[in-house]
N, C-alpha and C positions, 0 to 999 in steps of 0.2 A: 909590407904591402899586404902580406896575408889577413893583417888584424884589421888593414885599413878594409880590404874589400871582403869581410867578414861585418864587418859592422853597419853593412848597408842594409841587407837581409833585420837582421833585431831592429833595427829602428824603423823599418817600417810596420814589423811585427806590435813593437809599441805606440807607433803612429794609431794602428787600427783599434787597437786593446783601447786607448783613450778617447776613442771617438765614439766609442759608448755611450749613449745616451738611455738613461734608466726609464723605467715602463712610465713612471708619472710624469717627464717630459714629452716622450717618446707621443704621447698619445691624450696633451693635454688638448684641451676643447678648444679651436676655433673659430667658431659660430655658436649661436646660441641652438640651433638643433642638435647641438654636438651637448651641451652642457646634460647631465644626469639629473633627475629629481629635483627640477627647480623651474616646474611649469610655471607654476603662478605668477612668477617675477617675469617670465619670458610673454607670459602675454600681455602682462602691463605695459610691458615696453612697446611691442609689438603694438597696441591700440596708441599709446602714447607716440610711435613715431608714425604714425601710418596718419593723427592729426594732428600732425605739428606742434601737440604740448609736449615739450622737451624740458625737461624740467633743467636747472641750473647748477645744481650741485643734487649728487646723490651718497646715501651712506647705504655701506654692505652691511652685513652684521652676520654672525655664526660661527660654530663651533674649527677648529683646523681642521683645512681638508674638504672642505663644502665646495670651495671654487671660488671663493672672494676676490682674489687680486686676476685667475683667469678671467671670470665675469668682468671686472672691472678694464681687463684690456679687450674686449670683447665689444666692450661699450665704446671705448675710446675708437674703435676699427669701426664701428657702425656711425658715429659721430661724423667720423672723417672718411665715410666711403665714399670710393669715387671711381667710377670705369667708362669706358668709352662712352655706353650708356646711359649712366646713372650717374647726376653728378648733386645730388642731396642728400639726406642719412637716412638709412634704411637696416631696418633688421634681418634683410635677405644677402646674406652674405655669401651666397653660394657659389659664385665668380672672386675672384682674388681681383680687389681693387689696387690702384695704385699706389697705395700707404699700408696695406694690412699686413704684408708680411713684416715691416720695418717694425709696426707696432705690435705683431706678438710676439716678436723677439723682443722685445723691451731697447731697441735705440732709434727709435723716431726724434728727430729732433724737438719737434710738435708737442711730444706727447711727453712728460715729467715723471717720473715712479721717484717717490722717495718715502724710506723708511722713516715711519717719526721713532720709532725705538733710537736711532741714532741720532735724529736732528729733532732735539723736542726743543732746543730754547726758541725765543722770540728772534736773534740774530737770523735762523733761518726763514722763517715765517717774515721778516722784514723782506727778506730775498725774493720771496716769492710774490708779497705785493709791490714791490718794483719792478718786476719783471711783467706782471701781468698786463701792465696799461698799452705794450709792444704787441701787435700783431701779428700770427702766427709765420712761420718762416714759408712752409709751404702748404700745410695743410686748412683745411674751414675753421678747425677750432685750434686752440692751444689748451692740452686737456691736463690736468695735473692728479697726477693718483698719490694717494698718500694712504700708505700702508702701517695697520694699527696705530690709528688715528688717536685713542687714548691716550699714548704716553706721551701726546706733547703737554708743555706745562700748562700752568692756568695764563702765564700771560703770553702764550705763544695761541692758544684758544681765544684771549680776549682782543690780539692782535689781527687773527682772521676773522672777528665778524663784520664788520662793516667792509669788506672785500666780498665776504662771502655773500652777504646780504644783498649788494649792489655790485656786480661784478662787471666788468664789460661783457657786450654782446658776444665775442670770439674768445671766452675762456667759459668753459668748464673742470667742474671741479667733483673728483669718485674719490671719498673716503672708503676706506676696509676695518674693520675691527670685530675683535672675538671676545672685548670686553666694553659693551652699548651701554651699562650703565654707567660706565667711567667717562661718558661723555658730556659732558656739558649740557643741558636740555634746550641751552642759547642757540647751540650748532645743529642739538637736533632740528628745532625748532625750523631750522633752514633748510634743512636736507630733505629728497623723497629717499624715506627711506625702505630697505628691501631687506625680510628678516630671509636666510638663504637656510632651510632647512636641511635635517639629517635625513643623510639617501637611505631607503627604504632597504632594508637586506634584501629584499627582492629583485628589486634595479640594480645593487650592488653586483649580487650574481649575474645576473646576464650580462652589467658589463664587463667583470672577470673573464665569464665564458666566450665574449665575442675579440677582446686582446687574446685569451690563451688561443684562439682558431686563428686569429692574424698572424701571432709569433710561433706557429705549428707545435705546438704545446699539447701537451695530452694530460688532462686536470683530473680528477674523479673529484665529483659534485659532492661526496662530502667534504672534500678540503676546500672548494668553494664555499661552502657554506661556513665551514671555520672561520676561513678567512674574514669574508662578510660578518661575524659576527664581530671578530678580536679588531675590526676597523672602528665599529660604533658608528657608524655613519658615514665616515670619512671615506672619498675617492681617494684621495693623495696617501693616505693609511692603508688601503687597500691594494692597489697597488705596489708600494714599498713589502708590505706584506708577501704578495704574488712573485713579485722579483725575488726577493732573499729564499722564496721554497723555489725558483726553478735554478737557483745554483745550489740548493741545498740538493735538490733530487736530482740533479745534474741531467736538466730537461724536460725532466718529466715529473709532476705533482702527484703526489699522491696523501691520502689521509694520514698514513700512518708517520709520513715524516713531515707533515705542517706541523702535527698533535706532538712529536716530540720537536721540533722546532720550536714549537710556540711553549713549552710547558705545560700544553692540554690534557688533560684527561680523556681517556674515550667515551663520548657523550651514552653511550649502549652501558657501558659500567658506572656512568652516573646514576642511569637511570635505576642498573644492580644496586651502586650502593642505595637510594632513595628507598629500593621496594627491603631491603635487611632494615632500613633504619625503622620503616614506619612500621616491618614488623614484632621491634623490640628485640630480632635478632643479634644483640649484642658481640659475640663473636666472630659472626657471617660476615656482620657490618666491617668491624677491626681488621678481618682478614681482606677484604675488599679491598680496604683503603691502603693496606701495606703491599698491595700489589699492584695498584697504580701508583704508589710511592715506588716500588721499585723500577717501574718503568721509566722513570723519570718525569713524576709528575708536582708539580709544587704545591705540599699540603691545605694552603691558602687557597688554590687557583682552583682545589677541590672542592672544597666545600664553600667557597662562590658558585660552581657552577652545581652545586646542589642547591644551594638558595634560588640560582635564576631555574632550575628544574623546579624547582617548588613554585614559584611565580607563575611558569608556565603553567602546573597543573591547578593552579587557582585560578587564573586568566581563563581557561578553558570550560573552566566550569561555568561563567557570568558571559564568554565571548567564543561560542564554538568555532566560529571562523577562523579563529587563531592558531588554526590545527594547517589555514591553508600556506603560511609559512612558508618561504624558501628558502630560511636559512635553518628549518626543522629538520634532522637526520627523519628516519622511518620509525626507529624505534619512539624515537619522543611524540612523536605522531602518534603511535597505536599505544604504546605503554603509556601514555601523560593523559590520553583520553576516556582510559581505563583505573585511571587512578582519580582522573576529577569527577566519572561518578558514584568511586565508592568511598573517597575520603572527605571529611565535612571541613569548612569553611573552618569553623575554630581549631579543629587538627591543624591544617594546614597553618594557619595563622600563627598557631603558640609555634609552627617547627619553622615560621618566618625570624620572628624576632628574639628564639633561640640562637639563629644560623647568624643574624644581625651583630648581635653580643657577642659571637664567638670567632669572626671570621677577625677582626681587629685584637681579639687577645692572641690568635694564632700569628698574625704579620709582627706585632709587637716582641713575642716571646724569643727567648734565647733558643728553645726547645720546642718548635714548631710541629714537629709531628709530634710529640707527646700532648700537647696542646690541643691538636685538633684530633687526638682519637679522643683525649678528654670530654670535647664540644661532641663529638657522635656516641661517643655513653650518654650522654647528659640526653641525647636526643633519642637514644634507645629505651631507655627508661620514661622518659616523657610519654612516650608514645602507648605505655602501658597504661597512663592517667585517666581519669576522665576528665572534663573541661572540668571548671567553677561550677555552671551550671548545673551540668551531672551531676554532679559530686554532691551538690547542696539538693537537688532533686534525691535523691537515694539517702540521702538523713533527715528528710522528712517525716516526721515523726517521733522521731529519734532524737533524744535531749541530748547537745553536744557534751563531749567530755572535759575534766579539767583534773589533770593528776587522777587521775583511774575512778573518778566519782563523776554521780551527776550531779548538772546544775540544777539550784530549785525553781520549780518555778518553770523549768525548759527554756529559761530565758537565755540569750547569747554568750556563746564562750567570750566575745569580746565586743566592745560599742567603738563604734568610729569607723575612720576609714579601714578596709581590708578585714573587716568582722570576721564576714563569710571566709574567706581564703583562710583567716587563722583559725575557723572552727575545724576547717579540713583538714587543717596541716596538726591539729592535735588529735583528731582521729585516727589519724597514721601513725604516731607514736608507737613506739614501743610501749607493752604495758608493763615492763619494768623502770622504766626511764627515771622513776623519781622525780617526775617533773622536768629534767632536762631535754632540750631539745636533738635529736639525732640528726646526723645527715644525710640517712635514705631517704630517697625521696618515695620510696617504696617496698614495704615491706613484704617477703613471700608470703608470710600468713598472717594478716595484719590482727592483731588483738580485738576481739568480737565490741560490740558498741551495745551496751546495755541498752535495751530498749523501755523507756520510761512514757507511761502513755500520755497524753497532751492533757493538759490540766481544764475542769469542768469550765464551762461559759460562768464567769462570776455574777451573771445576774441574765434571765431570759429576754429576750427580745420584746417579749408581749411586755414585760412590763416598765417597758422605757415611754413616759407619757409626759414627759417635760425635759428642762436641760439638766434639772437638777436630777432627775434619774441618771443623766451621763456622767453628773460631776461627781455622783455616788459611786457609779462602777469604775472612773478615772481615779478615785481615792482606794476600793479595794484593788484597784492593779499596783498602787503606789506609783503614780505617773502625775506627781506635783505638778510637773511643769507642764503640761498638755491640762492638766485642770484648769492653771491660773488664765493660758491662751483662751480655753473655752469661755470661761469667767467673765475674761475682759474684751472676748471681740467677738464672739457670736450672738445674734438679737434674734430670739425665738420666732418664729413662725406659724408655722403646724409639724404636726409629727404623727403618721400613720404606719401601720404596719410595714417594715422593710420600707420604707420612705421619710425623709426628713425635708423641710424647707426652713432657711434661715437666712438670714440676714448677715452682713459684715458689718465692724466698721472701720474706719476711712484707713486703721494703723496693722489691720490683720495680716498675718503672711501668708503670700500665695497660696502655701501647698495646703492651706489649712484644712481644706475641706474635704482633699485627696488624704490628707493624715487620719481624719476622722472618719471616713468612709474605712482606711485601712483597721484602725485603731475596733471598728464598733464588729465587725466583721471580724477578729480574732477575740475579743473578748466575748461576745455573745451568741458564735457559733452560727451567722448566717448573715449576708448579704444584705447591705444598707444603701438605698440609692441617697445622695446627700446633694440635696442642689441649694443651689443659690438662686432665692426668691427676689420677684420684683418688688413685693413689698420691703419696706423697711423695717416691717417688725418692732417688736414691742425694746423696753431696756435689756442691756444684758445687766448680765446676774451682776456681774462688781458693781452698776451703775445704780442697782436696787439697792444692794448691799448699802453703799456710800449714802443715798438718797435716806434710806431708815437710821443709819446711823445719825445723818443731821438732824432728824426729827429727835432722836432721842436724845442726842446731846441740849438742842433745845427746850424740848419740856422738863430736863435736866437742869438747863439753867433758870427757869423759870419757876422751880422747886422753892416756897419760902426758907425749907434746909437748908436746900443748896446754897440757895443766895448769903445766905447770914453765914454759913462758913466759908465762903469765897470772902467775905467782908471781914470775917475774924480774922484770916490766914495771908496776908498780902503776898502775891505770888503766888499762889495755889493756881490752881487748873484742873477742869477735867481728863482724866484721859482714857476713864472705857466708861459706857453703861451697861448692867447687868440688872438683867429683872430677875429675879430668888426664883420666882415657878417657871422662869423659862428653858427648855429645853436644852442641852448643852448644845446641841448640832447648831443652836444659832447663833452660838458667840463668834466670834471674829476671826476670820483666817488664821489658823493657825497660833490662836491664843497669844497671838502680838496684838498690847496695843497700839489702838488706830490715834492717830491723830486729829482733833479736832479740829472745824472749821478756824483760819484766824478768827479771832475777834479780842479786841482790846483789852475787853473785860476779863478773858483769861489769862494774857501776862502778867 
């Protein structure tokens, strides 16, 4: 008897233990005044039922945790409201109608919820267009929610469209899904759809702060703001979040145990580690990190929230509002606004998509904190660099090196892509190296860079008076190839002091003219404007070239010499002409000969 009326007491102690309903039920939205950060949707509906265009079928769409399948019963309660009063549909749900509580609890006879994750074949979907031609049991509509609507199959999607399309007057139909492009664009097509955005950290926190005053909770607003941030958006994440710190603090929330709850770092020693990093504080930094490591913080989870610090203080520098934040601690506020205006946009940049590279070799690795104090050297050192640009700014003038000599000429340690980056990266060499390449990426006292003065203009400016004055100073820079482009696609104009006008033709490349503006401007030591005239301009030089050539080949054949040994020789041919007192500069590109026009008489 004793155990018998001992056991009355426990069971009702676990009666009440079970009747726990967690924060994200406890307080999920039943009206659309109630829903979080999804104005836009709430007044479409709103104008939409207030004139009577109700649309047919609707599709949800957005990330977990936005409110999809609540909104969607929300919709189904305003369809089928009905009170003493009011007996048509309306988005003033302020009064509990007749049907709403049935239908936010999800067992309205009326109202349908089915997961398609579980029922994706067409045998379902068959179900559902038999059933629909029946008139609702008691409510105005017979409304069918169907939750992540993607996964049904292709012929369970090609089975509802002609239902969907023409459906009777008394069924409506609210799809939900978090993957819209897996949907069909047949069904879009059909649906009004509503994209359900991510809640704003802002909204987030206040509505944390107004459940933590309902459930007499006592919060400190930086764990709110934690929370709000490890949500991403999500209410339902938020929430879940809130719940697990107030059995963790057993009542009461505080930062320091969401932050080891969560595997957080302390965003104040974030910002510590950021200001060691960007000072090249190497040490300071290491020691930083192994004392939020020892706190219990996950080396990964670190140097994320060093990358969104760095975001922040980029963000702040292009968007100062960004400071007004609620889900900002103080420190990130005054340190992140003091950083965006004394660090530049490429700093910041190169310590982005260092942190990008390194936060995945850390989650990957066997040895995760060695990994990521790896990735904060790598960014301690970085931070001593200067950009590309720097970098190539300050060897101005300065002929790159190449194994402890200079180049002649001052011309580039290398052509192609990453020229500049590898002229840099061999100035930092060690000057013992032998040519091999080292792995500092900085050295304390980097080997001096002989300074070699920029070589004379190979020809003055004044006396550039045709093309062939370019095609002269294009031959003493040795730049073939920029001769032959000239040669063949530029048609003279005029040419004045520091000024050029020419002509194209139809086969020229864009830049050509931006080349030669560059090209005339480091060879002849002064500033060339090069436009493109409306005139057409005279021939260019190859078209001359070819044009004297035919003439000479012709009075070449027309030679009595000539002729009678073309006639001796069956098969002979011309193939150069040379005149004895002609200058060499006028033989033929490059001492190849030219081919002569076809004609009969030479095969």
């Amino acid at each position: 008897m004793s155990e018998a009326g001992n056991s009355g007491p426990k069971s009702l102690e676990i009666g009440k233990a079970a009747a726990y309903r967690v924060l994200a039920r406890k307080y999920r939205p039943s009206n659309f005044s109630e829903l979080v950060g999804q104005e836009p949707m709430v007044r479409t509906l709103t104008n939409a039922f207030a004139t009577g265009r109700i649309a047919q079928a609707w599709m949800l769409t957005g990330v977990r945790g936005v409110g999809k399948t609540t909104t969607a019963r929300i919709l189904a309660r305003a369809l089928n409201y009905k009170t003493a009063d009011i007996d048509q549909p309306s988005v003033d749900l302020a009064v509990l109608g007749e049907h709403c509580q049935a239908i936010m609890e999800g067992r309205h006879v009326d109202v349908i919820e089915m997961d398609a994750a579980s029922h994706t074949g067409i045998d379902d979907i068959r179900d559902i267009i038999e059933r629909v031609r029946y008139a609702p049991v008691s409510a105005r509509y017979k409304v069918y929610i169907i939750d992540e609507v993607h996964m049904l199959s292709t012929q369970a999607f090609n089975g509802l469209l002609k239902t969907l399309e023409e459906p009777p007057p008394h069924v409506k139909f609210i799809f939900a899904t978090t993957e819209i492009r897996k949907v069909p664009i047949t069904v879009l097509s059909r649906c009004q759809r509503f994209d359900l955005r991510r809640i704003d950290a802002g909204a987030l926190v206040a509505h944390l702060s107004s459940i933590s005053a309902q459930e007499g909770i006592s919060v400190d607003d930086d764990a709110l703001a934690m929370i709000a941030r490890a949500a991403e958006g999500s209410a339902r994440d938020s929430l879940s979040i809130l719940d697990q710190a107030i059995a963790h603090g057993a009542g009461t929330v505080g930062a320091a145990a969401v932050r080891a709850m969560l595997g957080l770092a302390d965003r104040a020693r974030i910002v510590d580690l950021f200001e060691h990093v960007m000072k090249g504080d190497v040490a300071a930094a290491l020691g930083e990190f192994r004392a939020q490591y020892d706190t219990g913080a996950d080396p990964a989870a670190v140097l994320t929230d060093l990358a969104e610090f760095n975001h922040l203080v980029t963000r702040l520098r292009f968007v100062p509002t960004a400071i007004e934040d609620a889900s900002l601690s103080e420190d990130e506020r005054q340190r992140g606004a003091d950083f965006a205006r004394t660090l530049s946009v490429r700093v910041l940049s190169r310590t982005w998509q260092m942190l990008l590279k390194g936060i995945p070799e850390v989650q990957s690795s066997n040895r995760p904190v060695s990994a990521a104090e790896m990735v904060l050297i790598r960014l301690a050192h970085a931070a001593d660099l200067p950009t590309l640009d720097e970098a190539l700014r300050s060897l101005e003038g300065a002929a790159p090196m190449q194994n402890g000599a200079p180049r002649p000429n001052g011309t580039p340690a290398s052509s192609g892509n990453g020229g500049g980056a590898s002229a840099v990266a061999q100035t930092r060499m060690p000057s013992g190296s032998g040519g091999a390449q080292s792995m500092r990426l900085v050295e304390a006292s980097p080997a001096a860079v002989a300074y070699v003065a920029p070589p004379e203009p190979a020809m003055e400016s004044a006396l550039l008076k045709s093309l062939a004055d370019i095609i002269a100073l294009a031959d003493a820079q040795r730049d073939i190839a920029f001769k032959v482009l000239v040669k063949s696609c530029i048609r003279f104009v005029r040419i004045e002091p520091g000024r050029i006008d020419v002509g194209l033709t139809s086969d020229a490349p864009k830049m050509l003219l931006n080349d030669l503006t560059t090209k005339l401007r480091a060879w002849t030591g002064r500033s060339w404007l090069v436009s493109l005239s409306k005139e057409e301009g005279g021939q260019t030089l190859a078209e001359m070239e070819s044009a004297k050539r035919e003439t000479a080949f012709l009075d070449a054949k027309s030679d009595p010499t000539v002729a009678a040994i073309l006639a001796r020789f069956p098969g002979a041919k011309i193939i150069d002409v040379r005149i004895p007192d002609a200058p060499e500069a006028e033989t033929t590109e490059a001492e190849v000969p030219a081919e002569p026009p076809a004609d009969d008489d030479e095969t």
